[in-house]
N, C-alpha and C positions, 0 to 999 in steps of 0.2 A: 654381439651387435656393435658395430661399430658407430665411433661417432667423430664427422670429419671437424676440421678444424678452419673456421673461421674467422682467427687472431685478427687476420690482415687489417679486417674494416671495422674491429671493435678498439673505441678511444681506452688508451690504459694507463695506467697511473707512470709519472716518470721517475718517480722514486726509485733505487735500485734494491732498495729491501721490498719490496711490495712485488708479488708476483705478476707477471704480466699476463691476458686474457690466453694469452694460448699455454701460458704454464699452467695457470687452472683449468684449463679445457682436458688438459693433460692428464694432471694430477686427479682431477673427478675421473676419466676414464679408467685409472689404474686403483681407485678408489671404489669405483662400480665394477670390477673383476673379482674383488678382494671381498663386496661385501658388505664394506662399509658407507654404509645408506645413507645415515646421520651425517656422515663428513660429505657425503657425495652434494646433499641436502645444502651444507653451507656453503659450498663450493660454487654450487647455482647460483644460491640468493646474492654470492657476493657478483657475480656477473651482471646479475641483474639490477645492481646499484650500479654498475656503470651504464648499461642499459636496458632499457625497460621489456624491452621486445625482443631481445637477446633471444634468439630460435631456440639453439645448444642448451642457455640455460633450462628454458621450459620443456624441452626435451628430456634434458638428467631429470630435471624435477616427476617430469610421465614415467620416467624408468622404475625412480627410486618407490613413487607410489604405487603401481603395480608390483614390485616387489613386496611392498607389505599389504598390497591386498587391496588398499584401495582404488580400485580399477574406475569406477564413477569419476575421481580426482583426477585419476591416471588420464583419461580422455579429455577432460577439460585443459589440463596442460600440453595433451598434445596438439591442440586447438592453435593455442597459445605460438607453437612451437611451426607452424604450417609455412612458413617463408623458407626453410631452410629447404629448399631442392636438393639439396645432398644427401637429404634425410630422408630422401620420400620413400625409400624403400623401408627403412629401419623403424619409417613412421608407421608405415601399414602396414606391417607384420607387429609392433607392439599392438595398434590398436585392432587387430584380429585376436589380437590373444586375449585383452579385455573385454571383448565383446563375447569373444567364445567363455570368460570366466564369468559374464554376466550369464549365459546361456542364451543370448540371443547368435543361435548358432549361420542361421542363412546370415548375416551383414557381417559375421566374423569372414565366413567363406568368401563372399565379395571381395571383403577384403584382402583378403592372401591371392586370391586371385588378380587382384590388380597387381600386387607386388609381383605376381608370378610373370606376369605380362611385361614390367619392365626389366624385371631381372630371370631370364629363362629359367635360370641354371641355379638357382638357390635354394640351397637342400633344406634350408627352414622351412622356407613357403613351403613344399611338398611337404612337409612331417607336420606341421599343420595342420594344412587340408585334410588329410589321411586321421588325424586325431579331430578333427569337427567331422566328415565324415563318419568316422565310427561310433561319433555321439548320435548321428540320427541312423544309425543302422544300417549304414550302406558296408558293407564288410568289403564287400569284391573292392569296390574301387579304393576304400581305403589302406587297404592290402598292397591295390597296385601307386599310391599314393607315397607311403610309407618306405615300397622298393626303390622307388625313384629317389626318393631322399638320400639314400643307402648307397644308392651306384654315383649319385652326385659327392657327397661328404662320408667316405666309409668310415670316417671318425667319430661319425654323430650317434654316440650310444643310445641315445632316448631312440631314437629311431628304432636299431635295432630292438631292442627289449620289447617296445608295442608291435612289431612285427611276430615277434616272441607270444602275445600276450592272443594278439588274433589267428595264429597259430592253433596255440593250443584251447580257446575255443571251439574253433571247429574240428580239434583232432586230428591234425597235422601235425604229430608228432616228432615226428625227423627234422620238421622245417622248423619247430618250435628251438628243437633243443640245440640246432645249428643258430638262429638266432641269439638265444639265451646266450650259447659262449661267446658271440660278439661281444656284445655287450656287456658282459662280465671281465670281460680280456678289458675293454677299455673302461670300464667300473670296477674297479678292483676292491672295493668297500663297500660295496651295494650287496644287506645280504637278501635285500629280494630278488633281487634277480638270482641267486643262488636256488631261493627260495621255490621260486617258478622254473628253472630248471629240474630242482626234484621233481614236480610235479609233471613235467613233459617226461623225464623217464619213467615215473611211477604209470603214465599213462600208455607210455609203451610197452609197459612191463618189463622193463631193465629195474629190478628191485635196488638189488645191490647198488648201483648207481645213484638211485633215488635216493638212498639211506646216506649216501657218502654226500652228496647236495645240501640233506634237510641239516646234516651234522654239520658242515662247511656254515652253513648259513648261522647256526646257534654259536657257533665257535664265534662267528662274526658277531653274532649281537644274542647276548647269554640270557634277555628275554623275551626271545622271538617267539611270544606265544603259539604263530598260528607253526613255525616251520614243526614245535615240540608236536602239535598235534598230528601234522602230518606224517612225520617221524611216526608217531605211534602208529598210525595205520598201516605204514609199511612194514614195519618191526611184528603185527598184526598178523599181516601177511605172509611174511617170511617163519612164522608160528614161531615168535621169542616172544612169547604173552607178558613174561615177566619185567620185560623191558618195552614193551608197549603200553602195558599199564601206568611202568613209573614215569615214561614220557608222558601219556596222558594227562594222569595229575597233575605233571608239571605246566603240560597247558591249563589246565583246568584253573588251574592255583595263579597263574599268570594274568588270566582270562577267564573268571566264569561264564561270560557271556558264547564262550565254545562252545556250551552244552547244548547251546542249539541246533549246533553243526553234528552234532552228533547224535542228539537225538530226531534226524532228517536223512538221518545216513541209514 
């Protein structure tokens, strides 16, 4: 998300040690990439001693708070933040996304919808919609939501993966596992998504494939409880009892909370 740069008509200190409003406008941007919320955080407050209504600052400040979750706060700064017309797209797509984390899913949809209106072609808005959409159950359109994201930004892995995810809901298995290595190719750390590719082969019935996925995924994260179980049903399947077992217990041992899954299976 970007955030444009307003230096011009902010008063700034003339000191030549003191950063000037567009080097902290800067600096918080390369600070909210990286993560750093806390510094992103003081970076704001300090704009906002220069001035009070500073758009940008109360903007970073909506960013950094939905990042940790407070989405209530997050809206009220974006409030705060409503003069900055350069924002308007960047504004209503944060605040769909807090509104969808509140669960108030129609005014998140609004939302993205208006951004969509002024920006056609932004693969967010569509990946979105497509993810509040599949919160009220509309699958078809969020499907076709999702795609649009995809042929807009082929780089947007989240995209890919919940296309991946509503795939293999409805047992479209080919389209899942075509998804999946999207999204893997450009998440190369993700071992869910590893995780939910075994599962699109186990549902096609490419075992072996399966088996090389759920192992890919553990190799990634050595206690991925759920890939161990899954693992073991394939290994099940493939009739290696002896090593379906010790996978099991190793989910088991990870996760007792498993043995519900398996005692439902």
């Amino acid at each position: 998300m970007s955030v444009a740069n307003d230096a011009a008509s902010n008063p700034t200190p003339q000191d030549d040690n003191v950063l000037s409003a567009q080097q902290v406008i800067e600096l918080a941007s390369r600070y909210l990439a990286e993560g750093k919320f806390d510094d992103v955080e003081k970076l704001a407050d300090k704009l906002l001693v220069w001035r009070e209504d500073h758009d940008q600052a109360w903007f970073f400040k909506s960013l950094v708070a939905h990042a940790r979750g407070q989405l209530e706060e997050a809206l009220v700064f974006l409030e705060r933040s409503e003069g900055a017309t350069e924002l308007l797209v960047s504004r209503l797509l944060l605040k769909g996304r807090c509104l969808a984390g509140l669960g108030e899913i129609d005014k998140a949809l609004l939302s993205f919808r208006q951004a969509l209106e002024f920006q056609p072609d932004n693969a967010e808005g569509y990946y979105w919609m497509g993810m509040c959409l599949r919160a009220k159950n509309d699958m078809t359109d969020a499907r076709s939501f999702l795609r649009r994201s995809t042929l807009l930004d082929p780089q947007l892995a989240p995209a890919w993966y919940e296309q991946g995810n509503l795939a293999l809901l409805t047992d479209r298995f080919d389209e899942a596992i075509k998804a999946y290595r999207k999204a893997a190719n450009l998440l190369p750390n993700s071992h869910e998504v590893l995780n939910n590719l075994g599962l699109a082969f186990q549902g096609k019935g490419d075992l072996p494939a399966a088996e090389e996925s759920f192992n890919s995924a553990i190799a990634m994260f050595p206690d991925y409880a759920e890939a161990y179980l899954n693992l073991s049903l394939v290994l099940a399947a493939l009739s290696r009892d002896a090593d379906a077992k010790q996978a099991q217990e190793r989910a088991l041992a990870l996760n007792p909370e498993l043995q519900v899954v398996l005692d439902n299976l």
